[in-house]
C-alpha positions as a printed Julia matrix, in Angstrom:
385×3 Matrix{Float64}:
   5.97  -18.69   0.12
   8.5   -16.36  -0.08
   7.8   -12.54   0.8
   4.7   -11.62   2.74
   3.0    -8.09   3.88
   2.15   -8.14   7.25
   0.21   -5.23   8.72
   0.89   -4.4   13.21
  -2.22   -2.66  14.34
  -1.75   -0.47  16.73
  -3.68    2.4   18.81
  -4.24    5.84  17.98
  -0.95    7.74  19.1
   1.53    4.94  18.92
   2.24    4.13  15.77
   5.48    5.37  16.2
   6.58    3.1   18.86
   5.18    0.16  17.04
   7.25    1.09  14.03
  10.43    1.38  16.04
   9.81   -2.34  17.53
   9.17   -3.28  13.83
  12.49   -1.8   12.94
  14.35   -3.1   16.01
  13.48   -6.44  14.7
  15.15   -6.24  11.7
  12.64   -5.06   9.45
  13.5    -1.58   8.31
  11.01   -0.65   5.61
   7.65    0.34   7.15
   5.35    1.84   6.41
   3.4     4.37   8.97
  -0.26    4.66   8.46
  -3.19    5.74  11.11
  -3.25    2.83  13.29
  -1.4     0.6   11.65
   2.27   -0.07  10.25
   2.88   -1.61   7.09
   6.13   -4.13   6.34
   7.22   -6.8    3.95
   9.02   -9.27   5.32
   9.52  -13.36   5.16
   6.94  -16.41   6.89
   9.36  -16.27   9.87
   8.56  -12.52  10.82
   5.14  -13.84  11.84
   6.4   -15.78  14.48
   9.29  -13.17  15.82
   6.69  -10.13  15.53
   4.04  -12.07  17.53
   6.24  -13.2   19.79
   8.14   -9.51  20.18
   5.99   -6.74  19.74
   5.1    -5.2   23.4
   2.75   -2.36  21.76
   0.95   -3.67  18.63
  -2.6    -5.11  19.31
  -2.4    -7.69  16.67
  -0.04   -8.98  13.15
  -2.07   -9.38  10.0
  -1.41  -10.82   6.74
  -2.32   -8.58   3.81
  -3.81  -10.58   0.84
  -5.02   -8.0   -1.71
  -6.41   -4.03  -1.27
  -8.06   -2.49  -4.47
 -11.24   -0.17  -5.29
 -14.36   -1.06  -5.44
 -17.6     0.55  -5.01
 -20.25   -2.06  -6.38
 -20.63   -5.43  -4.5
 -20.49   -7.01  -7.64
 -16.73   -5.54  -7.79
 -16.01   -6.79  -4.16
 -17.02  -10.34  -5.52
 -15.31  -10.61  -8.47
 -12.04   -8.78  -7.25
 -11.45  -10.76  -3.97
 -11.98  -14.26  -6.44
  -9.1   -13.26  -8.15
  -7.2   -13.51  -5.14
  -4.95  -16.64  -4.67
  -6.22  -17.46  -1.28
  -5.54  -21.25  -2.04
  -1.89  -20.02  -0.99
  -2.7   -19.71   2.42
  -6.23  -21.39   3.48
  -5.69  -25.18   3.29
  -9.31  -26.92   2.36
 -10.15  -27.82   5.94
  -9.71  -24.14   7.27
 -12.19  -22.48   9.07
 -12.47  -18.93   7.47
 -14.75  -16.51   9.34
 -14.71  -13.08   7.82
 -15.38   -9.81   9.83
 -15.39   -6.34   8.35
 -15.07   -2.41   8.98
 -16.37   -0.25   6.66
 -15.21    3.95   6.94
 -16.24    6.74   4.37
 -17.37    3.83   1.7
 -19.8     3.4   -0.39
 -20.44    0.13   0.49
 -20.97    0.74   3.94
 -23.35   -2.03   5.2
 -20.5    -4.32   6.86
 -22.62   -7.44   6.85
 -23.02   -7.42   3.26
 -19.65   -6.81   2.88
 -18.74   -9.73   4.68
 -21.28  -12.34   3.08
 -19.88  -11.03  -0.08
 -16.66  -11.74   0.22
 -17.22  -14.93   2.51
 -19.06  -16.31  -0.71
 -16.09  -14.93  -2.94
 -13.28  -16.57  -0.91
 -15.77  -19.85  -1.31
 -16.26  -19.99  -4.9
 -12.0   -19.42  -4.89
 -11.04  -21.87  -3.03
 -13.76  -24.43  -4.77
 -11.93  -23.91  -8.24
  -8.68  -24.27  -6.69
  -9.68  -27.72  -4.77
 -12.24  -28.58  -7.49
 -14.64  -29.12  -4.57
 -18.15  -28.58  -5.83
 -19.89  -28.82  -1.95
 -19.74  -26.04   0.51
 -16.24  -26.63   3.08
 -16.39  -28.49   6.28
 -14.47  -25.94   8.12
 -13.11  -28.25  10.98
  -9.24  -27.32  11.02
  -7.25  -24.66  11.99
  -8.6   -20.8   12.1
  -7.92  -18.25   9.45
  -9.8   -15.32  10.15
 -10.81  -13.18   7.13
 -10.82   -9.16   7.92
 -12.31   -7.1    5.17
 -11.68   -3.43   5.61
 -13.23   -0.73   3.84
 -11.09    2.62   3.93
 -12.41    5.51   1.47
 -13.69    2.8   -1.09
 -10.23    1.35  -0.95
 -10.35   -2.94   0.4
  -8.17   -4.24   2.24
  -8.1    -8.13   2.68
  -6.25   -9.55   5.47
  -5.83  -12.69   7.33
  -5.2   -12.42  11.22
  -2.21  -14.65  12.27
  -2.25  -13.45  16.08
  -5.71  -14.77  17.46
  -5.97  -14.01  20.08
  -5.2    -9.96  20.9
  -1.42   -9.55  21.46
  -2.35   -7.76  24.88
  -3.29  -10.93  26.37
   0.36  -12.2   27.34
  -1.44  -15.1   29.47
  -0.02  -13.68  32.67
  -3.5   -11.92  33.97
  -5.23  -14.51  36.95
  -7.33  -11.36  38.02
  -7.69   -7.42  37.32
  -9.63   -4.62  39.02
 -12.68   -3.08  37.37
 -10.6    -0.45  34.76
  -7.87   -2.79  33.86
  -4.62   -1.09  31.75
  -4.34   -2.75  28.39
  -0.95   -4.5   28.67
  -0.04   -3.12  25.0
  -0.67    0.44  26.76
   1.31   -0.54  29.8
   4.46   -1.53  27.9
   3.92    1.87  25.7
   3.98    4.26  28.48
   7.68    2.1   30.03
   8.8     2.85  26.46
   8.19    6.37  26.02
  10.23    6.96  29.32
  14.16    7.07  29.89
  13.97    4.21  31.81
  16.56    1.08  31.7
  16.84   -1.85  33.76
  20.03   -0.9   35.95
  17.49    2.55  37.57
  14.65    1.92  39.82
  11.44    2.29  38.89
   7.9     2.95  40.83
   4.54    2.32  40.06
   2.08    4.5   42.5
  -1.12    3.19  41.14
  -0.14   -0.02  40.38
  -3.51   -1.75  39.97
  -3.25   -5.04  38.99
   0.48   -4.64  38.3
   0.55   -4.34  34.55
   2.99   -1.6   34.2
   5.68   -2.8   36.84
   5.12   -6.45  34.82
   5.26   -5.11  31.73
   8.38   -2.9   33.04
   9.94   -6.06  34.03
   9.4    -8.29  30.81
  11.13   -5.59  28.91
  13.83   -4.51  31.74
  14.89   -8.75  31.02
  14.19   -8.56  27.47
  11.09  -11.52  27.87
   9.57  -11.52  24.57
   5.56  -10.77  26.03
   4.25  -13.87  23.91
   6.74  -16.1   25.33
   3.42  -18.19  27.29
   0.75  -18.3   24.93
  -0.34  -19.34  21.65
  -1.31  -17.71  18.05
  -3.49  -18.81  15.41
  -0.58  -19.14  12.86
   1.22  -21.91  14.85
  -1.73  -24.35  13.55
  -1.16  -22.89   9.85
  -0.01  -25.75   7.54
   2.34  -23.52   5.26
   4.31  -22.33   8.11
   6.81  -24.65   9.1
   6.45  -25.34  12.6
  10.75  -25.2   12.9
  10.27  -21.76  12.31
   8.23  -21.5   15.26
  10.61  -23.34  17.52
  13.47  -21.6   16.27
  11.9   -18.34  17.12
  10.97  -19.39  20.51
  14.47  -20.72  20.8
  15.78  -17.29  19.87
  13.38  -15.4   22.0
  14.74  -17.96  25.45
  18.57  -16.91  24.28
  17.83  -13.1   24.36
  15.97  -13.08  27.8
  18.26  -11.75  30.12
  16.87  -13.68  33.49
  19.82  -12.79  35.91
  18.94   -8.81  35.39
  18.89   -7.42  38.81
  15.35   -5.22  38.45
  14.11   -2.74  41.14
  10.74   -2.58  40.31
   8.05   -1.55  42.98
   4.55   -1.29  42.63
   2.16    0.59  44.98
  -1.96    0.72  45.43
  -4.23    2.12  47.75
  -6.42   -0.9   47.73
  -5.08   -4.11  49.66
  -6.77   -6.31  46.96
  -5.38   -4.83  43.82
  -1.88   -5.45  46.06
  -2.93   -9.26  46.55
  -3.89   -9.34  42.62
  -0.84   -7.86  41.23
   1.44  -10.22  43.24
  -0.74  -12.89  41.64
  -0.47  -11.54  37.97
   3.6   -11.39  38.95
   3.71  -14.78  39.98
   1.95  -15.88  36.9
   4.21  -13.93  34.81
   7.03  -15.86  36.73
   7.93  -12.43  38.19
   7.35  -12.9   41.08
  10.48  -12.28  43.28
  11.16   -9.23  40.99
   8.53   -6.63  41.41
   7.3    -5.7   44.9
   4.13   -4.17  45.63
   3.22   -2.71  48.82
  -0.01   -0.81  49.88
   0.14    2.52  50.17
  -0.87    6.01  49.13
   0.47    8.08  46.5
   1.35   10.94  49.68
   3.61    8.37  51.21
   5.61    7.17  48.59
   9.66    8.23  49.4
  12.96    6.77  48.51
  16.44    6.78  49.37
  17.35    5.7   45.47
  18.29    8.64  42.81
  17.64    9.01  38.97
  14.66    6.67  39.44
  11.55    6.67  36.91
   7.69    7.09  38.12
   5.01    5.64  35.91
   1.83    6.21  36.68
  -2.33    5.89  35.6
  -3.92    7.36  38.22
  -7.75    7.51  38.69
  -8.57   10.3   36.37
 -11.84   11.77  38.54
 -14.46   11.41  35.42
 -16.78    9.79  37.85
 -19.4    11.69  39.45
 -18.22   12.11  43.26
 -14.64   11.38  42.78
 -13.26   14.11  41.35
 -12.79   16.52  44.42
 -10.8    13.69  45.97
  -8.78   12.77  42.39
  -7.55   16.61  42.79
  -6.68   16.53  46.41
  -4.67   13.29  45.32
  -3.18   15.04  42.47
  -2.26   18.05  44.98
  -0.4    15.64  47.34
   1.13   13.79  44.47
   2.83   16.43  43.32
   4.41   18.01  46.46
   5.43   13.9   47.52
   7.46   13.97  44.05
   9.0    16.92  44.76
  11.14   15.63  47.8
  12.7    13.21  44.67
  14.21   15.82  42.95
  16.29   13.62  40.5
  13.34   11.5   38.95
  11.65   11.38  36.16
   7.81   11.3   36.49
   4.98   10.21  33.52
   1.13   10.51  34.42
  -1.37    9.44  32.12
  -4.53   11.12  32.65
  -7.6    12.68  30.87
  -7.87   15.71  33.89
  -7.19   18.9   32.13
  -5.86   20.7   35.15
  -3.36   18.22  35.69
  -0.39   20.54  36.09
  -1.77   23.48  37.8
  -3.0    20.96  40.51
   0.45   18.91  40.24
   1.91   22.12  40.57
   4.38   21.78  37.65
   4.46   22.12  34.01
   5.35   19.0   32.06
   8.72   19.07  30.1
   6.37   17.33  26.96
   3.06   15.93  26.8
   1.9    13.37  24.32
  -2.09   12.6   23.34
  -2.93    8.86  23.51
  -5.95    6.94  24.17
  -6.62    4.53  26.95
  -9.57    2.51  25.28
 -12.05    5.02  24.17
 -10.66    8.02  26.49
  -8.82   10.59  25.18
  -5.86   11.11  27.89
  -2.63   13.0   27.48
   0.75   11.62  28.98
   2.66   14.19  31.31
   6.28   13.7   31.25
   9.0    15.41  33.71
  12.05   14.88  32.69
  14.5    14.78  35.6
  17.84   15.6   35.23
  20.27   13.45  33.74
  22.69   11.12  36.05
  26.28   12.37  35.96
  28.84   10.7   34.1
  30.54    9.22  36.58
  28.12    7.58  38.64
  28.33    3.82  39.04
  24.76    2.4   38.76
  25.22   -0.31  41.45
  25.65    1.77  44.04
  22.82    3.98  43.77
């Protein structure tokens, strides 16, 4: 096969941080587009960047992009295609679609159209003249229309990369996982400093905190629609699970301590820990955000805490806010980050942020507060802190 172009999706705002895991891998030339990050790589890069990427919401395989503004051009242009190279004659080959600022905006259209394409395709290539059975493994198509500009891709993840397989339960406004292990990487936080959680939830930040304070690759326990592909060799797939179980580092001491309000997001999160075979790592204790103290220094606070857009709550969210702020003040050496979509988060935290950063947590628009605390000094052993 040779070279591919793989395409990491990511959310609004973190493209960046995508990129850098991209790069961290090994694969230096990327691209940076809205919501996505471009890279060419080889076969094996779809197993390591499914396997490795905390923040990307899913890897696709880019099979052609050109212009076209008639659907007759979206036929004949996606025929031309070779996409006998990838989709073996028993594939199942769904196609969705997106369609932005196009002329040919109706998405359903788009999809039959190129559905029927990738058919007649594959039907020269096989010299099949009936329609396909489409009983083996999943290839699904993605046709995205950008500015009249096409995009074909093939998704090798399946399943979203967010869903590490660790989650028995979550509350009502559960933390994407991909958003989770975002906000631990935009802090200055490393595995030998402790860490807190104050509105730990389900757990997913102190979890995802964990997986990366050991260096657990996040799809370590689950499975991707390119393992089943016939073109990848499954030794690739081994080997980069093999490599993934050599750079785990599972006798990393972690202080890691997650805290709720609500005894039954406590009970949850232990279970999501467990599940993530965390479960002797991370804490979690009930308690309110007013309580929280500790003897440690240089520690790093992570937090998304209810953000009071519900009628009712919001007098309460600000009182909370209030009391937040003056409990982090008796931990003068920490670092704190607060995701939240409250406009007068500082004047009711009481401090201004040393940076603030605009990301989105689903569909709200939320900024992420960071206090930088100051640095350790040189000196300073880390085990006895």
């Amino acid at each position: 096969m040779g070279k591919v172009t793989l395409i990491a999706t990511a959310a609004m705002g973190i493209e960046s941080v995508v990129a850098d895991e991209v790069r961290s891998l090994g694969y230096e030339n990327c691209i940076v587009e809205n919501g996505k990050v471009i890279f060419e790589a080889d076969e094996m890069a779809i197993c390591r960047t499914n396997l490795w990427l905390r923040t990307a919401d899913r890897i696709k395989l880019k099979v052609g992009e050109f212009k076209a503004t008639t659907f007759d051009e979206l036929f004949e242009k996606t025929k031309k295609l070779n996409w006998a190279q990838y989709i073996p004659v028993d594939a199942e080959f769904p196609v969705i679609g997106k369609s932005v600022k196009s002329k040919l905006f109706s998405v359903s259209d788009c999809q039959a159209i190129v559905k029927r394409a990738v058919v007649e395709s594959l039907k020269t290539k096989y010299k099949q003249t009936t329609w396909f059975e489409e009983n083996g493994p999943l290839y699904r198509i993605e046709v995205a229309l950008l500015k009249d500009v096409v995009t074909l891709t093939i998704d090798t993840s399946g399943v979203g990369l967010h869903k590490r397989g660790y989650r028995v339960d979550q509350g009502e406004a559960p933390l994407k996982e991909t958003l989770a292990a975002t906000l631990v990487k935009l802090t200055n936080w490393t595995a030998d400093k402790p860490f807190i959680d104050p509105f730990c939830g389900s757990g997913t930040i102190p979890i995802e905190a964990a997986l990366i304070g050991q260096n657990i690759a996040p799809g370590f326990n689950r499975e991707f629609a390119s393992e089943n592909w016939s073109w990848i060799d499954s030794s690739l797939w081994d080997k980069a699970r093999e490599e993934a179980e050599d750079l785990a580092k599972y006798d990393q001491p972690l202080n890691i301590i997650g805290t709720d309000i609500d005894h039954r997001m406590i009970n949850m999160a232990k279970d999501n820990a467990i599940e993530a075979g965390l479960g002797d790592l991370v804490s979690f204790k009930q308690m309110q955000v007013k309580d929280i103290t500790s003897r440690d220094e240089y520690g790093v606070i992570v937090g998304n805490p209810p953000y009071g857009e519900r009628l009712g709550e919001k007098k309460a969210v600000e009182l909370m806010y209030k009391d937040m702020g003056k409990a982090f003040e008796k931990l003068p050496t920490w670092s704190v980050y607060m995701l939240t979509s409250h406009p007068e988060f500082e004047q009711l935290y009481g401090k201004q942020a040393t940076k603030k950063r605009k990301l989105f947590n689903g569909f709200i628009r939320t900024d992420y507060y960071q206090f930088w605390g100051p640095r350790p000094p040189r000196n300073m052993s880390n085990s006895d802190s």
